[in-house]
C-alpha positions in Angstrom: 13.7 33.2 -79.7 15.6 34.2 -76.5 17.6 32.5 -73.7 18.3 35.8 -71.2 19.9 35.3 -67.5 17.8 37.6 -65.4 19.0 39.4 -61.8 16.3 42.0 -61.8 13.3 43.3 -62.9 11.5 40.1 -62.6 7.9 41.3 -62.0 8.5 43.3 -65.2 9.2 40.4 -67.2 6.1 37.8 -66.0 3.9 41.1 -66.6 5.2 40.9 -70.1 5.0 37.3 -70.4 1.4 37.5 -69.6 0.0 39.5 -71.8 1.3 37.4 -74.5 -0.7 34.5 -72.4 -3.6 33.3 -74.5 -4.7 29.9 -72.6 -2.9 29.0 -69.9 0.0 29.8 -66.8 1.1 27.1 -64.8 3.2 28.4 -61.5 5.3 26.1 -59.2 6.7 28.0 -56.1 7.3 26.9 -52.7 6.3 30.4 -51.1 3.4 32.5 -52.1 3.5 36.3 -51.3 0.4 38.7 -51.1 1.0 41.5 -53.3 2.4 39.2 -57.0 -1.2 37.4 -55.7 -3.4 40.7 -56.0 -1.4 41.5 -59.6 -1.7 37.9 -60.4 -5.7 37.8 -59.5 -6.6 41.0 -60.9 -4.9 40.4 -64.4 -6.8 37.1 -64.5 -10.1 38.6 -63.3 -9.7 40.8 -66.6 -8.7 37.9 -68.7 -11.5 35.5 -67.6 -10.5 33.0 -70.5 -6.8 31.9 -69.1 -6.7 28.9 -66.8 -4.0 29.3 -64.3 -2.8 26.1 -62.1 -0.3 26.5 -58.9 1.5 23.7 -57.0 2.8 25.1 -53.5 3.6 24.3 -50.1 1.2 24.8 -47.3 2.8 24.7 -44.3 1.4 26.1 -40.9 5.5 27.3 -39.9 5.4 29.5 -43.1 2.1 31.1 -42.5 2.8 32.1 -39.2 6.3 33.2 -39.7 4.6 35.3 -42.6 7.4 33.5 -45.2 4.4 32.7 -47.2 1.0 34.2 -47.6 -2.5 32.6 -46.4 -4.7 35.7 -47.9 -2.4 35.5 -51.4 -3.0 31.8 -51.8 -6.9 32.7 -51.1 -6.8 36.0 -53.3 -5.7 33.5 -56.0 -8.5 30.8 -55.5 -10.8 33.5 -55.8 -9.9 34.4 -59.0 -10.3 30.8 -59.9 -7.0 29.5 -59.8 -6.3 25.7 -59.3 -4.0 25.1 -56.5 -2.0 22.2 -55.1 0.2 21.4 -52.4 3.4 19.0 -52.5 5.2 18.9 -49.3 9.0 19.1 -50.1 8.3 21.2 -53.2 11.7 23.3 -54.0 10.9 24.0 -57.7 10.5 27.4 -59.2 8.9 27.1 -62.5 6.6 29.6 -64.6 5.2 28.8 -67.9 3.3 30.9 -70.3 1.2 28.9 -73.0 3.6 26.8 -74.8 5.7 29.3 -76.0 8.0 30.9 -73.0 9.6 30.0 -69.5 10.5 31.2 -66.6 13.1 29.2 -64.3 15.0 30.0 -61.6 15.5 30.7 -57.5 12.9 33.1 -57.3 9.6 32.4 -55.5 6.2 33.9 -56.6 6.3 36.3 -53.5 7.3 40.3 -53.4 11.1 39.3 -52.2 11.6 37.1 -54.9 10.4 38.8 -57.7 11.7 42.4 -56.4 13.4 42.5 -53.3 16.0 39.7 -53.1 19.0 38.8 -55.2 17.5 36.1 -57.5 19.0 34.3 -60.8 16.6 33.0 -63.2 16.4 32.5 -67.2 13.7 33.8 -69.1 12.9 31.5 -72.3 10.7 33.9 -74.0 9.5 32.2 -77.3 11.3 29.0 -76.8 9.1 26.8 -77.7 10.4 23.2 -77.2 11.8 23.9 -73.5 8.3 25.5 -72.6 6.5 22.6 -73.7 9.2 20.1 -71.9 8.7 22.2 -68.8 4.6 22.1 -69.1 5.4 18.2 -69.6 7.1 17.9 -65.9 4.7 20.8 -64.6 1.6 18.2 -65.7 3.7 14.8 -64.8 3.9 16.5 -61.2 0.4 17.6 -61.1 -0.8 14.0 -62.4 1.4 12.8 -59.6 -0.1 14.8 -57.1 -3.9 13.9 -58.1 -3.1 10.1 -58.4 -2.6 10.5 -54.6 -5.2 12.7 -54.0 -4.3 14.6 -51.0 -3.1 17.6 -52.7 -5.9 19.6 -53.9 -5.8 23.1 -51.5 -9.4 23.8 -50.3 -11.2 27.2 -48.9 -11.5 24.6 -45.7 -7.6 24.4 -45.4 -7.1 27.9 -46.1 -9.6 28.6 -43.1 -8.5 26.6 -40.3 -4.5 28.0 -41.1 -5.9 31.6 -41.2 -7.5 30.6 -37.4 -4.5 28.7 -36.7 -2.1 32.1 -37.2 -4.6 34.1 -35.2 -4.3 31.9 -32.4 -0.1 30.9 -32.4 1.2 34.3 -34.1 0.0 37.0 -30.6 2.7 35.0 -28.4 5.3 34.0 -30.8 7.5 36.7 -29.3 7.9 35.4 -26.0 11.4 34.8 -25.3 10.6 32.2 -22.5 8.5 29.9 -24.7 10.2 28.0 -28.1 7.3 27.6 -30.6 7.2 24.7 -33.7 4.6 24.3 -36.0 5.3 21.3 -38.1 1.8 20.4 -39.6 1.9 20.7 -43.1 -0.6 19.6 -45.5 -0.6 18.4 -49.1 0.7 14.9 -51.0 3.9 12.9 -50.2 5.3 12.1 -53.5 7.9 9.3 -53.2 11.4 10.6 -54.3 12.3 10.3 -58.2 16.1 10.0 -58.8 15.2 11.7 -61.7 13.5 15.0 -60.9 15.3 17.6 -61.6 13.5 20.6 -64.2 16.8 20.4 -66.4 17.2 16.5 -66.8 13.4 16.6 -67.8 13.9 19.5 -70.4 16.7 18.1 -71.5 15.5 14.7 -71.7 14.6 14.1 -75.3 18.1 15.7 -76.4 20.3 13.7 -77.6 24.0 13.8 -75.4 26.8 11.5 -75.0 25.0 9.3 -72.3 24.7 5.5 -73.0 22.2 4.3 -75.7 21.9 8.3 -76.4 20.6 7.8 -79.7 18.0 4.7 -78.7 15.1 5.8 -81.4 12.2 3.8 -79.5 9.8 5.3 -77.4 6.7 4.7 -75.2 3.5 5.8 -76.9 0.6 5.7 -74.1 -2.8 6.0 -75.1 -5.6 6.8 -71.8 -5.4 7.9 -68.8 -5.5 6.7 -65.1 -8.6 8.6 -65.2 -10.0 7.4 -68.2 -8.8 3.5 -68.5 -9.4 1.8 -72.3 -11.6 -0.9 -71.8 -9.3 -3.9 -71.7 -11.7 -5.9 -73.7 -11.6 -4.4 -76.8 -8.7 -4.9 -79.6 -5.9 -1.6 -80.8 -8.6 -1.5 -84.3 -11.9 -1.5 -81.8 -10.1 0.9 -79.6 -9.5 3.8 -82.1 -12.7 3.2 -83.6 -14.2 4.2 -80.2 -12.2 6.7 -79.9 -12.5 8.3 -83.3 -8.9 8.3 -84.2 -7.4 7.1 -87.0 -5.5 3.9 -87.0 -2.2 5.2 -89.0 -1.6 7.9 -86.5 -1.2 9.0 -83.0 -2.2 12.1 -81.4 -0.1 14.4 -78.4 -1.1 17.0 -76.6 2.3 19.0 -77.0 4.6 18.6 -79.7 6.5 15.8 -79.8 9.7 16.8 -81.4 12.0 14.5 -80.2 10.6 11.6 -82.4 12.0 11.5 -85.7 11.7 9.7 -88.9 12.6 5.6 -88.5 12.1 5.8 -85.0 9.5 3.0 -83.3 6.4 3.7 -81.3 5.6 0.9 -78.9 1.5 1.3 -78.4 1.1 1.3 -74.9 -2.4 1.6 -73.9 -3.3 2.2 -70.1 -5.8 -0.5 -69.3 -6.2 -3.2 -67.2 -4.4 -6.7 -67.8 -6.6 -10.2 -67.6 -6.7 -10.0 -63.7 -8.3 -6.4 -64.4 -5.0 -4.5 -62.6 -4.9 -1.0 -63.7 -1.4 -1.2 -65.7 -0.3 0.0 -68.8 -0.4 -2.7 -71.6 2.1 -3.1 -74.6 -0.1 -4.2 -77.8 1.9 -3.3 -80.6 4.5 -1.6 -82.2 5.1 1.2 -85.4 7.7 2.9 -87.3 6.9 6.7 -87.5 7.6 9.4 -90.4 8.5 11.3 -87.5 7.1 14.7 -86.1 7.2 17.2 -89.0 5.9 21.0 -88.3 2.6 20.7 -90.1 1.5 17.6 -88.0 -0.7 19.9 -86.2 -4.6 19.6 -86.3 -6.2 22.9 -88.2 -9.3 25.3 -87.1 -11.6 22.8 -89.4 -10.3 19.8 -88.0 -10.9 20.3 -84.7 -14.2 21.9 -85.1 -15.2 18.2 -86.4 -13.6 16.7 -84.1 -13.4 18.7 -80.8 -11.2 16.3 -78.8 -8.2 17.8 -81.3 -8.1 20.5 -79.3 -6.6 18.6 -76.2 -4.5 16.5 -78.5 -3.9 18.8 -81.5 -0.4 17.1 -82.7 0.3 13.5 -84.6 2.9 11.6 -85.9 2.2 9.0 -89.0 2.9 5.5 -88.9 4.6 4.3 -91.7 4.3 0.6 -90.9 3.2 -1.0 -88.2 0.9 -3.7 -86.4 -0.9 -4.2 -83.1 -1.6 -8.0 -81.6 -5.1 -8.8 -83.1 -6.1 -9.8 -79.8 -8.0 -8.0 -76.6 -5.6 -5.3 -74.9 -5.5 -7.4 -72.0 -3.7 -10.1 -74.1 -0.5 -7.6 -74.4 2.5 -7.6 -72.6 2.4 -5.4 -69.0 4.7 -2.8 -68.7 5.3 -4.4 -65.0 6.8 -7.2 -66.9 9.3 -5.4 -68.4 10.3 -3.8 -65.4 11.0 -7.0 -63.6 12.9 -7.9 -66.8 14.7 -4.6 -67.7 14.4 -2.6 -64.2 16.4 0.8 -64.4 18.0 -0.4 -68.3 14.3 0.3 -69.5 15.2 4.1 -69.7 18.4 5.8 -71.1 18.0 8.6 -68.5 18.3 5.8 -65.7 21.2 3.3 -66.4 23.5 5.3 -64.7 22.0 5.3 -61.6 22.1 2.8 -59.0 19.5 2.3 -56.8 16.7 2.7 -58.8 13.4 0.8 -56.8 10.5 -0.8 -59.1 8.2 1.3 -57.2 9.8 4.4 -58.5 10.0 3.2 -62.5 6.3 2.6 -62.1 5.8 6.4 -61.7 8.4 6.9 -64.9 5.4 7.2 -67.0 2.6 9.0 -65.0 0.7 12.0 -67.5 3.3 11.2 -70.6 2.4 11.1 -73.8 5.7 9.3 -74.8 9.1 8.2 -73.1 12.1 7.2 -74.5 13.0 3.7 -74.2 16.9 1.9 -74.2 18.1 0.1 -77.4 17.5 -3.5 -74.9 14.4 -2.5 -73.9 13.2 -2.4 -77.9 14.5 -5.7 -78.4 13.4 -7.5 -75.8 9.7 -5.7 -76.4 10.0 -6.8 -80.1 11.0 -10.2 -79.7 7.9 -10.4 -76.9 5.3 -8.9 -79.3 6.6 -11.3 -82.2 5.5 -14.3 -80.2 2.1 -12.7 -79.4 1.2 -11.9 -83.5 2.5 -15.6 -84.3 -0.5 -16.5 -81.6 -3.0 -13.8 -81.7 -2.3 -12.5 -85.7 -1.5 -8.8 -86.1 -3.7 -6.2 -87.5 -1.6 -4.0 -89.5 -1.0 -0.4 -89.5 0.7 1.0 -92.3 
């Protein structure tokens, strides 16, 4: 493992990082230049197997001012990359499989990977931060689908190329002041909490209030793929082929450890059919322990393993015995909790409703305050004495 400050030879260092790529690269950079897009697009037109996603801007005052490149972002969709646009993206984030990172001030164009006096840290083989950093790089993404105004099309690309035809001939003119101020993409609401380092560092236990809170969010679904609100936590991962003493991630969870609880939150609908995630249960865990890691057999049986390849064990536990929709809303506790929900938050002041309902878009888990388990337990408890419990340890 390696934590190295880098000032140069930048290029050199993604090319290296890349052939140790097996799956996936996931790129966020504001600008996009044309000659790291050729290297980019012809490495993965030889490596046809790696998936490679991109969040950018796309904004017509940057194309024409050639600050970033129209034929780049196309030579990369060519080559079958997924690309995004966020307007008022700053980030600059680069990560390799789960295994390395890069982060930094340097854009994916030739000035910021050559040219220009950049600082970023390579985290080659660090594999904790890498997977916290594809955990925001996917809880961005999710955001930007949910609105669904970000997905960069050969169309866009298109009318910006014909766009920089027209404007670019007669921006010279010294009598004439030219703006462009059309940009495209999705309009994310601010997050107080967005920056890369908080996230990464958000499972780590510091001297903040309620630092060592051992509860935690477990979501089950997806916006995309809603649990039937119908059906009860036992009937549920009977569907879904799971077993009922465990739950599965899709990157390792480190952060949970032995004794710590699991509140089952499954994103459903409540008994008005709202789309909101509903709280049916809670768990203690054995923790996450290096072998909790689905094998070749496994998830040749059971495909979906390959997604979600790491679990944690319950080691007692129960779920109300009771239709999802019959649990508590996660809305409910917001009204109740607001901002002391989350140990990340209770320092912060103005924290809207509206914003702790994207707290949890594409996690797998969240770390809840020492209040918030209370007040969830003491909620659930009144729900088993009324609906029974079906146990899980």
């Amino acid at each position: 493992m390696a934590v190295t400050l880098i000032t140069e030879d930048l290029f050199d260092q993604f090319n290296e990082l890349l052939d140790t790529t097996e799956k996936e690269i996931n790129i966020i950079s504001p600008f996009i230049g044309r000659k790291t897009s050729l290297q980019l697009a012809k490495w993965l037109t030889i490596n046809k197997g790696i998936n490679c996603n991109l969040i950018t801007r796309f904004y017509r005052e940057e194309f024409i001012e050639n600050v970033s490149s129209l034929s780049g972002i196309e030579v990369l969709m060519n080559a079958g990359v997924n690309i995004y646009a966020l307007v008022d993206l700053h980030t600059k984030l680069y990560v390799f499989d789960n295994h390395s990172a890069i982060i930094g001030s340097a854009n994916f164009t030739q000035g910021g990977f050559v040219s220009n006096h950049e600082l970023c840290i390579l985290l080659n083989n660090e594999r904790e931060i890498a997977e916290r950093s594809n955990k925001y790089f996917y809880d961005l993404l999710g955001r930007i689908i949910d609105i669904g105004e970000g997905k960069v099309t050969q169309e866009w690309i298109e009318t910006e190329i014909e766009m920089a035809r027209k404007t670019a001939p007669f921006r010279k003119a010294k009598n004439t002041t030219y703006t462009n101020v059309f940009k495209r993409g999705a309009v994310l609401p601010k997050l107080k909490k967005v920056d890369l380092f908080e996230e990464i560092l958000e499972n780590t236990p510091t001297n903040n209030i309620d630092s060592n809170s051992s509860a935690w969010f477990k979501f089950e679904g997806t916006g995309e793929d809603r649990i039937p609100n119908y059906m009860n936590y036992r009937e549920m991962k009977g569907v879904r082929k799971r077993d009922l003493n465990q739950t599965f991630f899709p990157r390792r969870p480190s952060g949970i450890e032995k004794g710590d609880i699991l509140f089952l939150t499954i994103v459903s609908m409540d008994d008005k059919d709202v789309p909101t995630p509903m709280i049916v249960g809670y768990a203690e865990t054995e923790g996450y322990i290096a072998q909790n890691i689905a094998n070749a057999n496994e998830i040749k049986e059971t495909p979906w393993k390959d997604r979600f390849p790491y679990f944690v064990e319950f080691t007692r536990g129960k779920a109300i015995n009771a239709p999802i929709k019959r649990g508590i809303r996660l809305i409910d506790l917001y009204n109740s909790l607001g901002k002391d929900t989350y140990p990340s938050l209770q320092q912060k002041s103005d924290i809207s409703l509206k914003n702790l309902h994207t707290m949890h878009f594409r996690r797998s888990h969240i770390r809840i305050t020492h209040d918030a388990k209370n007040h969830l337990k003491s909620e659930l408890d009144k729900l088993f004495v009324k609906y029974g419990s079906i146990d899980l340890g």
